[in-house]
N, C-alpha and C positions, 0 to 999 in steps of 0.2 A: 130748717136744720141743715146746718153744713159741718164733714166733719172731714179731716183727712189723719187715714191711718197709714203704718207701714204695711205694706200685704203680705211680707212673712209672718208678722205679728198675729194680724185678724185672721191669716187663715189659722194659725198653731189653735186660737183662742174660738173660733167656728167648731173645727173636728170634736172637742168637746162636748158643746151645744149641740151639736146632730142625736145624741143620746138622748135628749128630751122630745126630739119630735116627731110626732107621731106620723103625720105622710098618710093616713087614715082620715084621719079624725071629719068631720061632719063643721067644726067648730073652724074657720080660717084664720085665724088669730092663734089658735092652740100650732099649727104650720110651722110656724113665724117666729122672728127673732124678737122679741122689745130691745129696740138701741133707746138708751136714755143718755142722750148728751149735755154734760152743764160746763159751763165757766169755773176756774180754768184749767182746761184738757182732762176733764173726767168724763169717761164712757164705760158704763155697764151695760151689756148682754146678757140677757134672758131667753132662756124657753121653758116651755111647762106644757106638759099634753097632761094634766092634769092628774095625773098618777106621781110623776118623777119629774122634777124640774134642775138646769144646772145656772149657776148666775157665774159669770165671770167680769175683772174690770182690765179693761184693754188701754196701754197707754194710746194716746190721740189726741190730735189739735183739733181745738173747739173753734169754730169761726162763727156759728151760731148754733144756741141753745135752740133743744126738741126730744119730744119721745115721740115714734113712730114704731110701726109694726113691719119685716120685711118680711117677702118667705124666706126661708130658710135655707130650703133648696135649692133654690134659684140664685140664691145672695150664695152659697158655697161654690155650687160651679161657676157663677160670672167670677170669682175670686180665682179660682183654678187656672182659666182663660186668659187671666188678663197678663199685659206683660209691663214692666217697669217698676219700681220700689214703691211708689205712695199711691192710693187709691184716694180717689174723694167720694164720698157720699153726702147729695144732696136731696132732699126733700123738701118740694112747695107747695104754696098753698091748695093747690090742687090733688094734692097724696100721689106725684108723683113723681118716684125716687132715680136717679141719676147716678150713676156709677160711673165714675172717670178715670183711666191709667194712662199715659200718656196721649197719643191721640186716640184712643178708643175708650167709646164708649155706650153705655147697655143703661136701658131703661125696662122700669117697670113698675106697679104698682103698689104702693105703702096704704098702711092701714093707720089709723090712729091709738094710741095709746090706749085709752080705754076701753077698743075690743078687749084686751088682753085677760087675758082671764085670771081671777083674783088669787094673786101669791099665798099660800099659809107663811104664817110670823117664823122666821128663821133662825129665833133668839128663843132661848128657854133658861128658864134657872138651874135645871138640872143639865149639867154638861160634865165633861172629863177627856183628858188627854191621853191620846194613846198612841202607838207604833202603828203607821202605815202597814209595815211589812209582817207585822204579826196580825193583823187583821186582813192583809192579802192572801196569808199564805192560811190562815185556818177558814177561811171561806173558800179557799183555791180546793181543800181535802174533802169538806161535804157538801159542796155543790152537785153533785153528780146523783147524790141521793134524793134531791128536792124532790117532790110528785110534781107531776105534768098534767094541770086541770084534774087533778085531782076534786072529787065531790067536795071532799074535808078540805076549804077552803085554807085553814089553819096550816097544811103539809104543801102549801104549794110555795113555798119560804124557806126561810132558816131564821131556827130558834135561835135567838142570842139573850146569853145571860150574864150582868155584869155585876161585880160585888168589888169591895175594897184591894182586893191583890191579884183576881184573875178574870180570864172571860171564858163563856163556855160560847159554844154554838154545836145545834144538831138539825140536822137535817132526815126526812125518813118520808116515805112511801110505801106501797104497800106491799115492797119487795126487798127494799134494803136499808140501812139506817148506819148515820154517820153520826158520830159523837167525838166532839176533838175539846181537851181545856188545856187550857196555859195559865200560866203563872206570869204574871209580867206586871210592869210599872204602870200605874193608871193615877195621871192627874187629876184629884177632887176639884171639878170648876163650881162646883153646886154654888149658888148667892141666895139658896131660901132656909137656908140655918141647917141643913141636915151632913154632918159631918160624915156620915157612910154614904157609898155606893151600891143601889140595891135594885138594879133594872132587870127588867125582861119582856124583852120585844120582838115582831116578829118582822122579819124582813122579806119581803117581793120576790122572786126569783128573777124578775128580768134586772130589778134594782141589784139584786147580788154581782149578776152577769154586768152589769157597768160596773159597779165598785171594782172588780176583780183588774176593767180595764186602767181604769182611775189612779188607784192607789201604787204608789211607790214600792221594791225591792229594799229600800235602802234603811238602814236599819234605824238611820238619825234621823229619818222624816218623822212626823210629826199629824195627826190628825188631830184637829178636834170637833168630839161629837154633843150637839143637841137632841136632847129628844125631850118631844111634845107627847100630848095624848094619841093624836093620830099620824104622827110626821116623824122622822131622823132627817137628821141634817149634819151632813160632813163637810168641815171646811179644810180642804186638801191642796196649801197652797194659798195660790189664787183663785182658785175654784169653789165656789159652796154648793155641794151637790145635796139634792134635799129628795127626798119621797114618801109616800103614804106606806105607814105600817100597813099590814096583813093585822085585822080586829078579829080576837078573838081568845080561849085559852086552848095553848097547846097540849098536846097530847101528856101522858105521864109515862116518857122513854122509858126511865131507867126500871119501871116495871114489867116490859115486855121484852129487857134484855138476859139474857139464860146466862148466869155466870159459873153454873159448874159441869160444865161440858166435861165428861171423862174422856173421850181421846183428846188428846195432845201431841199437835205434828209443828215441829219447825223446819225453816227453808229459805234460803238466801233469796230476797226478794227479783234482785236481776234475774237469777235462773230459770225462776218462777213467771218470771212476767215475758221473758223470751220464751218460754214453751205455751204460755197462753195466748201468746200476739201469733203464732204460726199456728193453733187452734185454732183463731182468726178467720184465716184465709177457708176455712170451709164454713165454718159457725156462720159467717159474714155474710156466703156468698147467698144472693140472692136467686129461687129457681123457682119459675112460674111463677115470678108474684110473692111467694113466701119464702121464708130464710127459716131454718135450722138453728138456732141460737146458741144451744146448748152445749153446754162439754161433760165429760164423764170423767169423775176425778177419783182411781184408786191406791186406797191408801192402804200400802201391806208393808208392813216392818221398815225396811228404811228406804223404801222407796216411793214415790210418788208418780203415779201411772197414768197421763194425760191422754183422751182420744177422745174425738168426736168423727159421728158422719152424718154424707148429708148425700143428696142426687150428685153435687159438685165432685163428690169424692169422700176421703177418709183422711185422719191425721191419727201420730201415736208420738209419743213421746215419755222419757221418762226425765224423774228430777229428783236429786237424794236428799232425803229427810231425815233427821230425827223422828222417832213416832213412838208414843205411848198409847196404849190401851189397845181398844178392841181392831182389827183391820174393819173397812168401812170402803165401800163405794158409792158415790153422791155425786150428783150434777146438778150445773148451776147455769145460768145465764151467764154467757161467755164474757158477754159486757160489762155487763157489774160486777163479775168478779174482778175483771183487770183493773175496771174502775176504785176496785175497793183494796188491794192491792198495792195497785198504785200511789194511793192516799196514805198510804202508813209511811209514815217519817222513819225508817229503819234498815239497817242493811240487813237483818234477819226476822220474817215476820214471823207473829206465832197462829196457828189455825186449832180453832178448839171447834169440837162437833159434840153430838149422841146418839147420833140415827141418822140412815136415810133421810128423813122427810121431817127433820128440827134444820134449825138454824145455823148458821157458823159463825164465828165468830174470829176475825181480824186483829190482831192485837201486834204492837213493836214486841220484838224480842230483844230488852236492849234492860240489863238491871239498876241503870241507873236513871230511866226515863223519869219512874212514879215518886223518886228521891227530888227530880227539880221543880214538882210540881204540875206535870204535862201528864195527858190524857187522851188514848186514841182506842178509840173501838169502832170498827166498822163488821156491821150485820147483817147476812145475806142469808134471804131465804130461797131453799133450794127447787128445782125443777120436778115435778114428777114427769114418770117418762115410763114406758112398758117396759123395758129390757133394764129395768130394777126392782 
């Protein structure tokens, strides 16, 4: 196999492919790139550490047809190093591969083709077109919620739900819980007769964390999604990024969310999020080993009373609110509160309670949100603590 690439190109079309490979793995083949080169000037790149795979095709001059296996690793930094515009890669009969940029050049070990480890089918009949940026940006709001090895295999993901006009996706653990829907344009790709859209899957948390990087801001890109029994597969671009669902059924959210909280506090989200990020600096600090998390949030007529302490020191601050019902003092996880905070698409969020030791609940204060179709709640449950 002989191939020569431009090396701005290969490298742009590598940084992608490093998402799939594991650098762990037991399997050396799962390391590694599959380059499959054919006549004339087609080359696709592969990896797959067997969880999440990305395929891309790279323009390049074919001078002779081959599939070999590279690492990965090695093939990204000799790429980095080298200097002048075309690389060549060579592979002979001996599996062993040759890297040229002007006068320099790097050898090393290739594998054969059929190490590689067997692709899942990245065609399905059930497909649909959607917005990059509206699947960036509502996995960008409940990621934060996902569980982290969590037992409940099912919560270490995000739920995603797709029907004819919107998507939902939620995320939760056993502290906080992220529900976002939209309303938005979805292309029916389906070719096995079934004229509605009616999915629900559950997505990886590390697969999230690539998509996030993946997927485009721009409102005119374009994804389209596959999904299999055990597989999604995003073609974004030039890219097909594919990985294994989370098997399983999830939870039934919308029964463990409390929707009639009687206090009722609103508050300009900047305000808010700048007296929690300087709550922060003590919540944060780390002493002996362990960190103080926590913040103390009271809520009296129209003020809103922020303090935490810890060995590091003390903070206090206040923030003005709107406030209905009873006054209330509650602490939370400094992090997941800003976390959750953060996530609301709004320039005034609304905070519902009932107690001490219930849940709160996140919500936009915006009246024309629930009129376009959009849906945001985020659920945090609170800290017990002695000095409440």
């Amino acid at each position: 196999m002989k191939i020569i690439f431009n090396r701005t190109t290969v490298s742009a079309a590598v940084a992608p492919l490093m998402y799939a490979v594991s650098g762990k793995s037991t399997l050396s083949a799962a390391d590694g790139i599959l380059i499959e080169a054919k006549i004339p000037d087609t080359c696709v790149l592969t990896t797959f550490d067997l969880e999440k795979g990305v395929r891309i095709c790279v323009e390049a001059k074919v001078i002779e047809e081959g599939s070999f296996i590279i690492n990965a690793q090695k093939f990204n930094q000799t790429l980095r190093v080298m200097d002048g515009e075309e690389i060549t890669l060579t592979v002979d009969e001996k599996l062993v591969a040759s890297i040229v940029s002007g006068k320099s050049s790097h050898k090393m070990i290739a594998l054969p083709a059929s190490d590689f480890p067997a692709i899942p089918d990245l065609v399905s009949d059930r497909s649909f077109i959607i917005s990059q940026s509206v699947v960036k940006k509502m996995l960008s709001q409940v990621a934060f919620a996902m569980g982290n090895n969590d037992q409940r295999q099912v919560l270490n993901g995000t739920f995603v739900k797709i029907d004819d006009d919107s998507i939902t996706m939620v995320a939760c653990d056993s502290f906080k819980l992220a529900k976002c829907r939209r309303r938005t344009e979805l292309a029916n790709k389906n070719t096995n007769g079934n004229a509605h859209l009616d999915y629900a899957f559950i997505v990886p948390s590390k697969t999230v964390a690539d998509l996030q990087r993946l997927l485009e801001d721009d409102d005119e890109a374009l994804t389209q999604i596959y999904v299999t029994r055990k597989h999604i597969v995003f073609v974004i671009g030039e890219i097909t990024f594919f990985s294994r669902l989370i098997d399983g059924q999830y939870i039934d959210y919308n029964r463990i969310i409390v929707t009639n909280h009687p206090i009722n506090t609103v508050a300009y989200k900047d305000a808010l999020l700048s007296s929690l990020e300087r709550a922060a600096l003590i919540t944060e600090e780390k002493i002996a080993g362990s960190v103080r998390a926590h913040v103390k949030l009271d809520f009296s007529e129209d003020v809103l009373r922020i303090s935490a302490i810890s060995a590091a020191g003390s903070t206090y601050d206040e923030v003005s609110i709107d406030h209905t019902g009873d006054d209330l003092v509650i602490a939370f996880n400094n992090r997941f509160l800003i976390d959750g905070v953060r996530a609301c698409d709004a320039e005034r969020v609304r905070m519902t309670m009932s107690s001490p030791l219930g849940s709160m609940n996140i919500t936009p204060e915006d009246n024309d949100y629930e009129q376009n179709g959009a849906e945001e709640l985020f659920m945090l449950l609170p800290v017990r603590t002695k000095d409440l």
